[in-house]
Each structure stands twice: as C-alpha cells, then as structure tokens.
mmCIF file as Biopython writes it, N, C-alpha, C and O atoms, coordinates in Angstrom:
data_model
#
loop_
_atom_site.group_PDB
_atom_site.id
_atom_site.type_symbol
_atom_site.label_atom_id
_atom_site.label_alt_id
_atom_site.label_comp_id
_atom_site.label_asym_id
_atom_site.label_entity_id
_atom_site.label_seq_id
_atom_site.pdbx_PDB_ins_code
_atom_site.Cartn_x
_atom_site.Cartn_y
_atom_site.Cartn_z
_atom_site.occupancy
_atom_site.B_iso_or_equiv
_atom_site.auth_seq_id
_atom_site.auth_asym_id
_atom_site.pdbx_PDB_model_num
ATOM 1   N N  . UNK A ? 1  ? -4.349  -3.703  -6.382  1.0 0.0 1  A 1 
ATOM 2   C CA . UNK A ? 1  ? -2.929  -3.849  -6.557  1.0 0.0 1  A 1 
ATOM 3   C C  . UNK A ? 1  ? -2.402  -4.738  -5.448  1.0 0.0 1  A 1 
ATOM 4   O O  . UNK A ? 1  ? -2.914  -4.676  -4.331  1.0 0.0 1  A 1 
ATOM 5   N N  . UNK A ? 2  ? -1.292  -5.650  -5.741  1.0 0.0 2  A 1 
ATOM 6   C CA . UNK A ? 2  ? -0.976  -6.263  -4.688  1.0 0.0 2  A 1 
ATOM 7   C C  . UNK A ? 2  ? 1.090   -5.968  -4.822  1.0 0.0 2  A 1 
ATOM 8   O O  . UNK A ? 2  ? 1.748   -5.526  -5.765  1.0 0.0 2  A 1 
ATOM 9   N N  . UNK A ? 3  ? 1.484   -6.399  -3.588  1.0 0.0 3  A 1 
ATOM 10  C CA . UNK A ? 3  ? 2.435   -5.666  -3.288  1.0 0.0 3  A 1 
ATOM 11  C C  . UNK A ? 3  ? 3.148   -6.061  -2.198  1.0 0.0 3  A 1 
ATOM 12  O O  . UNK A ? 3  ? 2.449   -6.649  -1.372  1.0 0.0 3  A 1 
ATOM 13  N N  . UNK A ? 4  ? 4.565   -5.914  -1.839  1.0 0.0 4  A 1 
ATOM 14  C CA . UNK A ? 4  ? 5.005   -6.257  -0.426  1.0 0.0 4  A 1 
ATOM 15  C C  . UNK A ? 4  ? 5.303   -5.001  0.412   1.0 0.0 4  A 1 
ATOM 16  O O  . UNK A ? 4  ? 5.345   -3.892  -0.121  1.0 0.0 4  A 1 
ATOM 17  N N  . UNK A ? 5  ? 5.490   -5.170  1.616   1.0 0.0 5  A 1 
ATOM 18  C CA . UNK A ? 5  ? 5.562   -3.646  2.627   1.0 0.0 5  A 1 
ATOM 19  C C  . UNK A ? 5  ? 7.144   -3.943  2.764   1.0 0.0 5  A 1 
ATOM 20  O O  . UNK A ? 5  ? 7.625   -4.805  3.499   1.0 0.0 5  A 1 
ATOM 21  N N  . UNK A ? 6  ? 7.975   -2.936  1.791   1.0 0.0 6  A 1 
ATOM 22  C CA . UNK A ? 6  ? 9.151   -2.957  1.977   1.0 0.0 6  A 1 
ATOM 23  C C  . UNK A ? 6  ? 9.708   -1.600  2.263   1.0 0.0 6  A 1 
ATOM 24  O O  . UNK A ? 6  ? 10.913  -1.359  2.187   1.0 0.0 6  A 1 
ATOM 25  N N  . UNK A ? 7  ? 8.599   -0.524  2.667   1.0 0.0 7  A 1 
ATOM 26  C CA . UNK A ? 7  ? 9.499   0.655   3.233   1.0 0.0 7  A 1 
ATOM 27  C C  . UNK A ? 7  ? 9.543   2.128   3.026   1.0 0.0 7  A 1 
ATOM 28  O O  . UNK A ? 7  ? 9.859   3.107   3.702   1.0 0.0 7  A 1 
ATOM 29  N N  . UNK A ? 8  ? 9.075   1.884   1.759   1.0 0.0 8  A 1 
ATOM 30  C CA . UNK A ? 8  ? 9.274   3.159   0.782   1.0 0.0 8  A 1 
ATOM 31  C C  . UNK A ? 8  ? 7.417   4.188   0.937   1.0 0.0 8  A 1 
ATOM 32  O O  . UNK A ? 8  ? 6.233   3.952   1.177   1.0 0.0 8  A 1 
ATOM 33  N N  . UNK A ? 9  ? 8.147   5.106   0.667   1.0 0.0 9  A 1 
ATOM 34  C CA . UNK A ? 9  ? 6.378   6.134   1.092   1.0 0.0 9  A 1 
ATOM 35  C C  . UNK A ? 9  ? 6.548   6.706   2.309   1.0 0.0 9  A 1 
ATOM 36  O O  . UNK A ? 9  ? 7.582   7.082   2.862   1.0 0.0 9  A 1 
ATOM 37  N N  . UNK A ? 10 ? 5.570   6.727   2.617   1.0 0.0 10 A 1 
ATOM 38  C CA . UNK A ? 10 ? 5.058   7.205   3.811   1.0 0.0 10 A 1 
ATOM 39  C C  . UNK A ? 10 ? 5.062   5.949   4.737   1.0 0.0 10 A 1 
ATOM 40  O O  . UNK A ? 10 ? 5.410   6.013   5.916   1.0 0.0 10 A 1 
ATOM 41  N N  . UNK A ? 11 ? 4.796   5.207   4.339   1.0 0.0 11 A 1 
ATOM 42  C CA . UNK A ? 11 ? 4.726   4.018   5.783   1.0 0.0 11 A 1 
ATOM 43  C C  . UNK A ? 11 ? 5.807   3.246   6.703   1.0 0.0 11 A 1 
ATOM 44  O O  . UNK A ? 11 ? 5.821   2.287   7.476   1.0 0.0 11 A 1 
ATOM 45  N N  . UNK A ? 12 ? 7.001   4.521   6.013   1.0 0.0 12 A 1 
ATOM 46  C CA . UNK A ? 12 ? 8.437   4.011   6.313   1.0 0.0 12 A 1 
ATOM 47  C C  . UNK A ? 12 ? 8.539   5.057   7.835   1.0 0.0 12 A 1 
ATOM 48  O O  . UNK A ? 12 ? 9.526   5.021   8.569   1.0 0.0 12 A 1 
ATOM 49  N N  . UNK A ? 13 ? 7.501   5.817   8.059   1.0 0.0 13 A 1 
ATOM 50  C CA . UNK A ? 13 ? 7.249   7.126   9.088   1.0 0.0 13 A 1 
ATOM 51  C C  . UNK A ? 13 ? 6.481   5.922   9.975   1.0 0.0 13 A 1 
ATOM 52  O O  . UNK A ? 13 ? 6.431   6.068   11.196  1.0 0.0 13 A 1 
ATOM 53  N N  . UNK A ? 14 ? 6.072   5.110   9.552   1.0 0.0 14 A 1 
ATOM 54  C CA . UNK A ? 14 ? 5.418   3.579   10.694  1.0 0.0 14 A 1 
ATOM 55  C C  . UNK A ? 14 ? 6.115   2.820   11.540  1.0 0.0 14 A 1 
ATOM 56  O O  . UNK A ? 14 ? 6.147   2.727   12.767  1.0 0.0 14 A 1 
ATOM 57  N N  . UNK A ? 15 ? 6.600   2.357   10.768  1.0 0.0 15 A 1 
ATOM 58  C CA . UNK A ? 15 ? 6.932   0.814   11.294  1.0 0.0 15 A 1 
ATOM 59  C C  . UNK A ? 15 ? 8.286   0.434   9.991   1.0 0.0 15 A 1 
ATOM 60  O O  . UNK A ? 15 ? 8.499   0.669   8.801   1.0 0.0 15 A 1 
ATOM 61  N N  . UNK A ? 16 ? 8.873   -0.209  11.029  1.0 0.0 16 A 1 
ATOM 62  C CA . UNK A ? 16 ? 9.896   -1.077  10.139  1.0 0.0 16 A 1 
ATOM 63  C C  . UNK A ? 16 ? 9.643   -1.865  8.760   1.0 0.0 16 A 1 
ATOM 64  O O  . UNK A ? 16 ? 8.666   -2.572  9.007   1.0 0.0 16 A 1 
ATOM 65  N N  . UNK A ? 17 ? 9.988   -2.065  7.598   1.0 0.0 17 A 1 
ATOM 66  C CA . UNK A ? 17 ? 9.597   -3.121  6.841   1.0 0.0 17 A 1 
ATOM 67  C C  . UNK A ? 17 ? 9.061   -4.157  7.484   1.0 0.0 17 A 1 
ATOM 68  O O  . UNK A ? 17 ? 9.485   -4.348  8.624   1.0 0.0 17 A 1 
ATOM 69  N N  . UNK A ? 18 ? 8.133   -4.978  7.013   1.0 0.0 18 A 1 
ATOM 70  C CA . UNK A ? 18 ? 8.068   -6.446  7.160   1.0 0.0 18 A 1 
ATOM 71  C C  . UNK A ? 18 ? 7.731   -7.101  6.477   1.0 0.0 18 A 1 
ATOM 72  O O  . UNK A ? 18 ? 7.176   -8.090  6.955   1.0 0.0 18 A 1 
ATOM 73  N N  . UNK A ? 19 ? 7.818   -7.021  5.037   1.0 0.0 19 A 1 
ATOM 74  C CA . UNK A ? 19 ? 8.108   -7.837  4.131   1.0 0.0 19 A 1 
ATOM 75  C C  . UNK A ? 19 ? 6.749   -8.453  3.723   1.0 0.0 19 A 1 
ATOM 76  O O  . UNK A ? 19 ? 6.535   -9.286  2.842   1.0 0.0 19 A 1 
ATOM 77  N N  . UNK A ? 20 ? 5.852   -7.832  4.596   1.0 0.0 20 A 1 
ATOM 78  C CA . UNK A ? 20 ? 4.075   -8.501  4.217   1.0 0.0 20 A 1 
ATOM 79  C C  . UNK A ? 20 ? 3.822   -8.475  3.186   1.0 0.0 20 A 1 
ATOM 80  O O  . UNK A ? 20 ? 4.319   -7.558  2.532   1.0 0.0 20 A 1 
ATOM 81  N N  . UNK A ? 21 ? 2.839   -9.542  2.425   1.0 0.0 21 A 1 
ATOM 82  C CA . UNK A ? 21 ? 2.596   -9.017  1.369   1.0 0.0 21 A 1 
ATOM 83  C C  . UNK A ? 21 ? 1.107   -8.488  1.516   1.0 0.0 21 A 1 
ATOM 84  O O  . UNK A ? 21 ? 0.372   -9.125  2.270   1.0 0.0 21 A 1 
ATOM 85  N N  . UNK A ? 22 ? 0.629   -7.440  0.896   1.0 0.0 22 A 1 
ATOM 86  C CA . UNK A ? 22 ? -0.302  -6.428  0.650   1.0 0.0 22 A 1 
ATOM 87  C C  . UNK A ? 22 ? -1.203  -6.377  -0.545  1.0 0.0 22 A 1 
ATOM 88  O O  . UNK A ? 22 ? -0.822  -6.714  -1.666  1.0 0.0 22 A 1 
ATOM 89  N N  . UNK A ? 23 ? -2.595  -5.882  -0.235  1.0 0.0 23 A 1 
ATOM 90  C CA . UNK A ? 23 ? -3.226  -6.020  -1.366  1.0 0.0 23 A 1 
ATOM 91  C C  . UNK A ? 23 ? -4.383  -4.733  -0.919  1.0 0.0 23 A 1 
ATOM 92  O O  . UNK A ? 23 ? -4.911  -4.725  0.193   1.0 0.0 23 A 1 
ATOM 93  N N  . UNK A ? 24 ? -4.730  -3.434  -2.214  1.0 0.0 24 A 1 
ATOM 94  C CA . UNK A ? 24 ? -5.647  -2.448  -2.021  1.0 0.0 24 A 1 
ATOM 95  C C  . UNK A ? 24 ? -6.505  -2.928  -3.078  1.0 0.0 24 A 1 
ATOM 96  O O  . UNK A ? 24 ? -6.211  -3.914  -3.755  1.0 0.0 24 A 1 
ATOM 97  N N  . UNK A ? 25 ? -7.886  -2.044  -3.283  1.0 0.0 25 A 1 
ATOM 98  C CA . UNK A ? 25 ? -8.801  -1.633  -4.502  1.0 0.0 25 A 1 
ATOM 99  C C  . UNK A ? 25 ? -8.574  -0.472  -4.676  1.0 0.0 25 A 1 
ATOM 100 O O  . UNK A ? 25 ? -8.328  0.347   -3.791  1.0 0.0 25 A 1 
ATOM 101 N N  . UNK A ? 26 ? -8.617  -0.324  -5.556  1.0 0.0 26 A 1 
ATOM 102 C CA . UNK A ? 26 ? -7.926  1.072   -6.524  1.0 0.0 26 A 1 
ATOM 103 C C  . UNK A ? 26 ? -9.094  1.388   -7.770  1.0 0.0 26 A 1 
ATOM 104 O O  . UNK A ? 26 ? -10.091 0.783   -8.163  1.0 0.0 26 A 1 
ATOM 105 N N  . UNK A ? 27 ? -8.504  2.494   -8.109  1.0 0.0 27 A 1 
ATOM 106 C CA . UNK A ? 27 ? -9.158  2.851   -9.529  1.0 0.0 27 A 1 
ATOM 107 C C  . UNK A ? 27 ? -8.335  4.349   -10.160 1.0 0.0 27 A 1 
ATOM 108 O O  . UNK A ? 27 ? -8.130  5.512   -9.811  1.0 0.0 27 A 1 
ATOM 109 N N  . UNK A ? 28 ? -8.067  3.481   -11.232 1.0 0.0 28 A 1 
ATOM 110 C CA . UNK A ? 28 ? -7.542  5.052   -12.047 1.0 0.0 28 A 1 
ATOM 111 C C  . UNK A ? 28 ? -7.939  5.277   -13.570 1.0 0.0 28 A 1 
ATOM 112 O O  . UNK A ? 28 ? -7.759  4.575   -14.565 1.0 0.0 28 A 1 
ATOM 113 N N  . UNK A ? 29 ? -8.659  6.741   -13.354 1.0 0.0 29 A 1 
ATOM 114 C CA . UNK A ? 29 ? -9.369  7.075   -14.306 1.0 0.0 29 A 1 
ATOM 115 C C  . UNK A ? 29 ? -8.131  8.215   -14.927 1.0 0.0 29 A 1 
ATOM 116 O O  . UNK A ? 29 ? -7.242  8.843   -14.353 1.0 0.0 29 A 1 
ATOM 117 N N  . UNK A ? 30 ? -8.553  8.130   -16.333 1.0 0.0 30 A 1 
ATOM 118 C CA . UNK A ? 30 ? -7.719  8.700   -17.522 1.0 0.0 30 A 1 
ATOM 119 C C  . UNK A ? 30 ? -8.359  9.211   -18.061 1.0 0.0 30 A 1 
ATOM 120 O O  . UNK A ? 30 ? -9.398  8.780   -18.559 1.0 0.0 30 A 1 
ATOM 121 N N  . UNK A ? 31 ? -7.457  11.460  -18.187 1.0 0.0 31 A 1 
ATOM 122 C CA . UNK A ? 31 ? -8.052  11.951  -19.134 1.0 0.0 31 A 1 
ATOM 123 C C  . UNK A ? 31 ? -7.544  12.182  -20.475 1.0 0.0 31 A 1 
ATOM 124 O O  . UNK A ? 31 ? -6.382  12.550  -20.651 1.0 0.0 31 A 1 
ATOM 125 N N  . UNK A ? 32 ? -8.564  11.935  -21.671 1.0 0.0 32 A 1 
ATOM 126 C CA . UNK A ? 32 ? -7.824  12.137  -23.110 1.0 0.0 32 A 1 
ATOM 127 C C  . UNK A ? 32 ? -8.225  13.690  -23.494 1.0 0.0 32 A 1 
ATOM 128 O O  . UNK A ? 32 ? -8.909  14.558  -22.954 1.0 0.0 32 A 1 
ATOM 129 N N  . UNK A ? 33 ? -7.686  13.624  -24.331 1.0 0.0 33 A 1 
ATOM 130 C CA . UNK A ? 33 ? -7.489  14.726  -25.072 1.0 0.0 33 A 1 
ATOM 131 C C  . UNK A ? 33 ? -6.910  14.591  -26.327 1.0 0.0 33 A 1 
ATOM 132 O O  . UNK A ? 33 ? -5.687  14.475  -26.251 1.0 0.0 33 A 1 
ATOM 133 N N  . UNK A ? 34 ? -7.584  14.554  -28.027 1.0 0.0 34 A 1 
ATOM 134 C CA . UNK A ? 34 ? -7.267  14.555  -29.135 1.0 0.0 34 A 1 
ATOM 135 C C  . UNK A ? 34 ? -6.831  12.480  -28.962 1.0 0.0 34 A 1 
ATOM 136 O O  . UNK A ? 34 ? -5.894  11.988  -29.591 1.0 0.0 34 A 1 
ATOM 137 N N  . UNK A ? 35 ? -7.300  12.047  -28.475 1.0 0.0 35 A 1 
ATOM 138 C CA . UNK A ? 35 ? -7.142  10.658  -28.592 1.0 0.0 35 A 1 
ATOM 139 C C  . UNK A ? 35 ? -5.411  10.374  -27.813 1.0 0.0 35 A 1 
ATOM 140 O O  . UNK A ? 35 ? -4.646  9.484   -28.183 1.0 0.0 35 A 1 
ATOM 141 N N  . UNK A ? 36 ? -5.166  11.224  -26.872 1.0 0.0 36 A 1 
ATOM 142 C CA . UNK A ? 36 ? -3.973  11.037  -26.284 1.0 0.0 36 A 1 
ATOM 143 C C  . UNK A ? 36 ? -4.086  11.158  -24.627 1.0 0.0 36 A 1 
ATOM 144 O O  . UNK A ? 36 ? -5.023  11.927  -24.411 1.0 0.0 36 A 1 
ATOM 145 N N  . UNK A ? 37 ? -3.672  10.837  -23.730 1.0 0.0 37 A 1 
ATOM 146 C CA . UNK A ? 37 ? -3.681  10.691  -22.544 1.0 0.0 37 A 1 
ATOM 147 C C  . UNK A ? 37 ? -2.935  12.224  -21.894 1.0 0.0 37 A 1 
ATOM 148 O O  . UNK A ? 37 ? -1.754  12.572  -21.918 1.0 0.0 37 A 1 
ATOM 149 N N  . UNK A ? 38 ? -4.125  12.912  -21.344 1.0 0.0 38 A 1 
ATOM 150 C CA . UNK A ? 38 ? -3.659  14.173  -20.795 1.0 0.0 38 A 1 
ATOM 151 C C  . UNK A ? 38 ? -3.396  14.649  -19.295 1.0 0.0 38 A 1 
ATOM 152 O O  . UNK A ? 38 ? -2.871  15.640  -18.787 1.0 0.0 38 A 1 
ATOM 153 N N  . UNK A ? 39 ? -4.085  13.332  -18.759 1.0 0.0 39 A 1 
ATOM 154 C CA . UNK A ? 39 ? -3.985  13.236  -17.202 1.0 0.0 39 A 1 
ATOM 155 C C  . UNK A ? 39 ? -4.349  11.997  -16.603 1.0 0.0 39 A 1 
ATOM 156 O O  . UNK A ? 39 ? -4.754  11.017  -17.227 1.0 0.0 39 A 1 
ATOM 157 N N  . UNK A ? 40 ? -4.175  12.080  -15.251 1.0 0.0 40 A 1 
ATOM 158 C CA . UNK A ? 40 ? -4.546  10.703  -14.415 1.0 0.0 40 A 1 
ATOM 159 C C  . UNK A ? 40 ? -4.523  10.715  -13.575 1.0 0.0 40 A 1 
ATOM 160 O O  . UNK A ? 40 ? -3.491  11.203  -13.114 1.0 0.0 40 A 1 
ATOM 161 N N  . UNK A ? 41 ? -5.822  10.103  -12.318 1.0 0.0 41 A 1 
ATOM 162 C CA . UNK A ? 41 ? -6.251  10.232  -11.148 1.0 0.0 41 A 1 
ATOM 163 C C  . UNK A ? 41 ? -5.911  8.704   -10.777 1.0 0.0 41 A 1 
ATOM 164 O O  . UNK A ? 41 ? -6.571  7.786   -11.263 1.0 0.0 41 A 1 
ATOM 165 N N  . UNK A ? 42 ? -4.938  8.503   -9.965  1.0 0.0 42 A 1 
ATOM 166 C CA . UNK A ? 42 ? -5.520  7.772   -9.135  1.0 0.0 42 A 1 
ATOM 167 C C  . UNK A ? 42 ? -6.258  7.578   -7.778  1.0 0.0 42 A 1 
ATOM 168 O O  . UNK A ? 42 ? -6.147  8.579   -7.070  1.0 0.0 42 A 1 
ATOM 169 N N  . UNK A ? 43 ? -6.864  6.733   -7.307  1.0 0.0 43 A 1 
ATOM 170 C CA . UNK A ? 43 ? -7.575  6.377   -5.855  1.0 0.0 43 A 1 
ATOM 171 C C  . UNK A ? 43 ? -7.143  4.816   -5.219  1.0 0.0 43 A 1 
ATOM 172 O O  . UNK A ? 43 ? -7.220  3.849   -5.978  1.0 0.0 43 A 1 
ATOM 173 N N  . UNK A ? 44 ? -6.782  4.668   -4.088  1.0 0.0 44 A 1 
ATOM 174 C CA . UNK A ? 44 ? -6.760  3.449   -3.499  1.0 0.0 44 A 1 
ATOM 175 C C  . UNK A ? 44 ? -7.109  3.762   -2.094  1.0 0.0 44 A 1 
ATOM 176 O O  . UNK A ? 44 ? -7.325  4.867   -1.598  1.0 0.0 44 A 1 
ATOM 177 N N  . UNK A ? 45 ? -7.129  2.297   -1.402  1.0 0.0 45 A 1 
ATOM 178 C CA . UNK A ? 45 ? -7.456  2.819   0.164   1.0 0.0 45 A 1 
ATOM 179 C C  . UNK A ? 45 ? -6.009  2.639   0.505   1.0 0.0 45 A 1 
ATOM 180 O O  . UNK A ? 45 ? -5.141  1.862   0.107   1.0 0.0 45 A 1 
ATOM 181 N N  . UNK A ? 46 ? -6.036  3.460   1.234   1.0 0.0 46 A 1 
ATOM 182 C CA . UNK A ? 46 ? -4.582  3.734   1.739   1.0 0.0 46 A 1 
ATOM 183 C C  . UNK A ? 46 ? -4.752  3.764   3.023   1.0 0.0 46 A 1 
ATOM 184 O O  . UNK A ? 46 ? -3.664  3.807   3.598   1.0 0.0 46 A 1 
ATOM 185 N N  . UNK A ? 47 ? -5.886  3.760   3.917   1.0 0.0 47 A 1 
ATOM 186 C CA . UNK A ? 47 ? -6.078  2.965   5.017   1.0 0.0 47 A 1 
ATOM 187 C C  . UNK A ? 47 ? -6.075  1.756   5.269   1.0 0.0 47 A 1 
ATOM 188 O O  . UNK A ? 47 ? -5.729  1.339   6.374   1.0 0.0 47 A 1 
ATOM 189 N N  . UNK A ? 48 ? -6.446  1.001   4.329   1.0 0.0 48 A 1 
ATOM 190 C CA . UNK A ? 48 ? -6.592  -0.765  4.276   1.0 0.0 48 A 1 
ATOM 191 C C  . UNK A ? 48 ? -4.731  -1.072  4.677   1.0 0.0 48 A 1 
ATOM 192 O O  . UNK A ? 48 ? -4.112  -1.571  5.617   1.0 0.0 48 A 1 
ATOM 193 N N  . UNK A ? 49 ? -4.315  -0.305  3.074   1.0 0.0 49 A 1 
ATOM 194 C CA . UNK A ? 49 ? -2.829  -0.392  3.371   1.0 0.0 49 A 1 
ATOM 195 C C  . UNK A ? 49 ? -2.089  -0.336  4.996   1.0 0.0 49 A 1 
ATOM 196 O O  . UNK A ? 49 ? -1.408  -1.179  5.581   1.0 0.0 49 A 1 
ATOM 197 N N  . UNK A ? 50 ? -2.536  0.987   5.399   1.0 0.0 50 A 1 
ATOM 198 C CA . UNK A ? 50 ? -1.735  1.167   7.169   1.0 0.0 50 A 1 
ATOM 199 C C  . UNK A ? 50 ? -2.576  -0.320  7.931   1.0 0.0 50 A 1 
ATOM 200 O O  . UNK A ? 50 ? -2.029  -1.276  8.481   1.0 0.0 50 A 1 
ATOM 201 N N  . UNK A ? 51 ? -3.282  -0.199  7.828   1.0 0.0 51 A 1 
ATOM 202 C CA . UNK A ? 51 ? -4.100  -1.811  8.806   1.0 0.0 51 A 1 
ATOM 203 C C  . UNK A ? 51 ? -3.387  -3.323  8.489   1.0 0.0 51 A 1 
ATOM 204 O O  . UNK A ? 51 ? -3.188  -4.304  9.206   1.0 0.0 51 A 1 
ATOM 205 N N  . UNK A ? 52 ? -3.143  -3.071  7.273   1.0 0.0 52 A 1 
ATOM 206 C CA . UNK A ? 52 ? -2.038  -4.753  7.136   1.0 0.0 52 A 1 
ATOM 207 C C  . UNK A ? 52 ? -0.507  -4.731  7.244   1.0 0.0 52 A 1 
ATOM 208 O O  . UNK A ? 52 ? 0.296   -5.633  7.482   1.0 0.0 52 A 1 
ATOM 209 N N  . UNK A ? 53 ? -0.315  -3.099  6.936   1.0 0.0 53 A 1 
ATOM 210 C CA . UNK A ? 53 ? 1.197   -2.842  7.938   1.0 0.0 53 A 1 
ATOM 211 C C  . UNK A ? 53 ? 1.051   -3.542  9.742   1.0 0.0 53 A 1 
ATOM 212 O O  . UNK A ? 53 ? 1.597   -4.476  10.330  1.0 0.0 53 A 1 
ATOM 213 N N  . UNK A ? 54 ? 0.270   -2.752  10.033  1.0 0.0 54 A 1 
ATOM 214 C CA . UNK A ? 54 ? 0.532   -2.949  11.350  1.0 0.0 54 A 1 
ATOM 215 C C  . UNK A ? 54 ? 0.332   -3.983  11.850  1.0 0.0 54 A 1 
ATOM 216 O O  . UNK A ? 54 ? 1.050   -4.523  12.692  1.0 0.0 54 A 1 
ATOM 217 N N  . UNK A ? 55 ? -1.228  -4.618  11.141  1.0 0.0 55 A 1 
ATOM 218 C CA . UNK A ? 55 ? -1.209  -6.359  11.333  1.0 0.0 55 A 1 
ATOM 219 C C  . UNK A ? 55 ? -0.015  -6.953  10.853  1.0 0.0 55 A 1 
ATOM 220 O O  . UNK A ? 55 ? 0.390   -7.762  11.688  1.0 0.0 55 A 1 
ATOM 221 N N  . UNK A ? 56 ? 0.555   -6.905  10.077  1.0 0.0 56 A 1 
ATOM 222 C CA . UNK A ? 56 ? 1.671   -7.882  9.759   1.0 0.0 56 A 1 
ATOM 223 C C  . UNK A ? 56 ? 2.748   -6.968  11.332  1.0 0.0 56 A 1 
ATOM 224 O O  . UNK A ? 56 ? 3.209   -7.768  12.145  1.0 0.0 56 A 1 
ATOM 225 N N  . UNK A ? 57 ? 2.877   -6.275  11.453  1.0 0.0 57 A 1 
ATOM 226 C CA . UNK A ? 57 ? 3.875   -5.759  12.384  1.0 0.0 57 A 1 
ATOM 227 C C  . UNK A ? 57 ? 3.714   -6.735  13.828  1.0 0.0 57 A 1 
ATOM 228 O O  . UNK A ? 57 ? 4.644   -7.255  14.444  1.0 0.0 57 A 1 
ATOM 229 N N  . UNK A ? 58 ? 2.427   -6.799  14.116  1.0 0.0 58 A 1 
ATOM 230 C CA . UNK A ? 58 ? 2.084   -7.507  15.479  1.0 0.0 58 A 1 
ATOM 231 C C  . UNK A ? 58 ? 2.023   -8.981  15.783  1.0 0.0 58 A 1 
ATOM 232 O O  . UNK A ? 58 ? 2.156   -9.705  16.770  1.0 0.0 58 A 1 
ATOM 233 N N  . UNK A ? 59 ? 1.747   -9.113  14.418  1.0 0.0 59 A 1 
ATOM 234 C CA . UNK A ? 59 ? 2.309   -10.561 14.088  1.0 0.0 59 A 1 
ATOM 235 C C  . UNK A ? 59 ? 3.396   -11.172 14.495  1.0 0.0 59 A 1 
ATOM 236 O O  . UNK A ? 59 ? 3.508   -12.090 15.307  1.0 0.0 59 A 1 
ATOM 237 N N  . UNK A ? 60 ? 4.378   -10.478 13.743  1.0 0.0 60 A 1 
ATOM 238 C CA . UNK A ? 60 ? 5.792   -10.438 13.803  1.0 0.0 60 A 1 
ATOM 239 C C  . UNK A ? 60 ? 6.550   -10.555 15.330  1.0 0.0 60 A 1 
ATOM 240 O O  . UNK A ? 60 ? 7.519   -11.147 15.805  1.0 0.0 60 A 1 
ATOM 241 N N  . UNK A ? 61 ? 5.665   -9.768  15.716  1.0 0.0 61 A 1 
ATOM 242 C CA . UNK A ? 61 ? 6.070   -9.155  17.275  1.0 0.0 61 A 1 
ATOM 243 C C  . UNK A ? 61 ? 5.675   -10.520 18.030  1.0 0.0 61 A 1 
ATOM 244 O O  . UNK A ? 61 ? 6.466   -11.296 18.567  1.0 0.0 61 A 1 
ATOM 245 N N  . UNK A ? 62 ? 4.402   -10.629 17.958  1.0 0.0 62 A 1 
ATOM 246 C CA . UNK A ? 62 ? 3.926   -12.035 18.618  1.0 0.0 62 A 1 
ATOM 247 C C  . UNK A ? 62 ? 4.530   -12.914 18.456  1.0 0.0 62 A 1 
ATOM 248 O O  . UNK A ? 62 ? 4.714   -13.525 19.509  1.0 0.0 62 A 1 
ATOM 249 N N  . UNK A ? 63 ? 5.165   -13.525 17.276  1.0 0.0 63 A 1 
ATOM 250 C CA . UNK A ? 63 ? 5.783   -14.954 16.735  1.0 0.0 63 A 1 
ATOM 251 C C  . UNK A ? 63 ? 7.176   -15.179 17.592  1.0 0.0 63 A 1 
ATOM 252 O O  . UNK A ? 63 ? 7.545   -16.222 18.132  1.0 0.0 63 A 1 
ATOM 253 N N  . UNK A ? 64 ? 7.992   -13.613 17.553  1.0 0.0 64 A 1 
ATOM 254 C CA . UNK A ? 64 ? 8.959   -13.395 18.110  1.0 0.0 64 A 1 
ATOM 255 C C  . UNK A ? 64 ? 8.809   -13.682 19.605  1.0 0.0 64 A 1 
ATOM 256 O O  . UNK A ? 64 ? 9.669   -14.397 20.119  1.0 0.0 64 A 1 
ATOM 257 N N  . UNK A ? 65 ? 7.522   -13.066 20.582  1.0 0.0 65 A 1 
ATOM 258 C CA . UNK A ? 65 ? 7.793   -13.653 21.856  1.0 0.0 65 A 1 
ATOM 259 C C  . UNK A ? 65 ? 7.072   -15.081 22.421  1.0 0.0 65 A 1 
ATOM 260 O O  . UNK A ? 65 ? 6.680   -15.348 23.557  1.0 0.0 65 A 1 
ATOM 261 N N  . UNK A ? 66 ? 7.049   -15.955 21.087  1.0 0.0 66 A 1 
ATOM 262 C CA . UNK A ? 66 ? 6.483   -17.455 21.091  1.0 0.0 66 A 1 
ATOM 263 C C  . UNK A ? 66 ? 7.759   -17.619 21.765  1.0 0.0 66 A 1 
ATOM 264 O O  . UNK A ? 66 ? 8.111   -18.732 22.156  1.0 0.0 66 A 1 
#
C-alpha cells in the first residue's frame, strides 16, 4: 500500500505530520462462507511504516537547520 503520513492512527502519538509519502507489504486474506465474504485479516509491517515516519521527520529537521 502506498500512502502519505498525514496524522491519523497511532503515529499521530509520534511525530508531527510530514506529509511523506509511504509505502508497506501487506496481505489480506478473506474468509468465505456460502460464496460470501465472512471475515478479513489483514497484515502489514507497521514497523517499516514508524521507520519512514521518523526518516522523513529527520529529514525535515535537517533541511530546516541547512
């Protein structure tokens, strides 16, 4: 999934927005039932996610005391 870090979730308990844009691997598996959708798992790294928050955060920080 790709995505920008604008705030919302949990990663708003981080760091400020910064508008990074973001990208996880994921997978979501679906359960049927009678040929109809009865549930759904998803998985992503949601560590990868906090690591390009904060890289984009230090970034930011750096550019600022150029």
């Amino acid at each position: 999934m790709e995505g920008h870090h604008l705030g919302y979730g949990i990663q708003q308990e981080f760091v400020e927005p910064t508008g990074a844009r973001l990208q996880a691997m994921g997978m979501t598996h679906y359960h049927y039932k009678v040929g109809k959708i009865a549930g759904e798992c998803n998985v992503y790294d949601e560590v990868s996610l906090l690591v390009q928050v904060k890289l984009a955060e230090l970034a930011r920080h750096s550019a600022a005391d150029e």
